[in-house]
N, C-alpha and C positions, 0 to 999 in steps of 0.2 A: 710807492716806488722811491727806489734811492738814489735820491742827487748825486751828481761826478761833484768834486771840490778840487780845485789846485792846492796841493803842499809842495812844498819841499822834503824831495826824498831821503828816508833817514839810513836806505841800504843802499843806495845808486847812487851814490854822490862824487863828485872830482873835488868840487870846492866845497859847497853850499848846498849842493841838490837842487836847484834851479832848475836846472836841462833835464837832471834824472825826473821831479817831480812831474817835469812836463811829458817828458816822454810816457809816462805809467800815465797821463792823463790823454795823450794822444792816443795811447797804445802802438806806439811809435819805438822805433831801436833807440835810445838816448844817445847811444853812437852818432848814429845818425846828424841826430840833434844838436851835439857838439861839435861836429866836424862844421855842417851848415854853418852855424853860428859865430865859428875863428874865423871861416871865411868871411861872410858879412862883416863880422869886428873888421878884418883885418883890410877889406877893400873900401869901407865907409872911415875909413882914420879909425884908429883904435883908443883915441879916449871916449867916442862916444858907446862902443859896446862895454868898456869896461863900466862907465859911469850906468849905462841901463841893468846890465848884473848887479852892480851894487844896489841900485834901489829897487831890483826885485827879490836879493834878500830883505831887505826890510816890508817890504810888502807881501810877499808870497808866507803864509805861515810855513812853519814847522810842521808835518805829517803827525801823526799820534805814532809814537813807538810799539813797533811789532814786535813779539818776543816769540820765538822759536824753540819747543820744548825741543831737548837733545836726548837720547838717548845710546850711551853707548852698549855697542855690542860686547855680551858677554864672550868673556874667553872660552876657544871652543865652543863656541856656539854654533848653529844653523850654518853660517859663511865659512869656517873653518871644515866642518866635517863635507862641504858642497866641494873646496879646493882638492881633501883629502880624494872624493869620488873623481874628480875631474882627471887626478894624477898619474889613477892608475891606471 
């Protein structure tokens, strides 16, 4: 069976991927995550949330780089001749 790990997200990120890594590890909206968070920074004085962000970049790794094959659709292809059928 395979362990959860916290990183830091390398596709969800505002700053650092902090909040995004958390949220992909909570399975949580990172929205979510973020908004909570300016509030707390913002109602507990704001150097100490900024000072916890910083040193959980330094402590949360970096995620492993996900690479996304692309493939563009050929011209006139399937999607082209599906618009052509839709038009008439």
């Amino acid at each position: 069976m395979a362990t959860k790990r916290l990183f830091r997200s390398e596709t969800n990120k505002m700053v650092a991927g902090v909040l995004g890594g958390l949220g992909e590890y909570l399975e949580v909206d990172p929205v979510l995550l973020r908004l909570f968070y300016v509030a707390i920074t913002i109602f507990t004085g704001v150097l100490p949330g900024i000072v916890v962000y910083i040193l959980a970049i330094f402590i949360v790794p970096m995620g492993p780089r996900v690479t996304v094959a692309y493939e563009a659709p050929a011209a006139g292809g399937a999607a082209a001749s599906q618009n052509a059928e839709t038009t008439k």
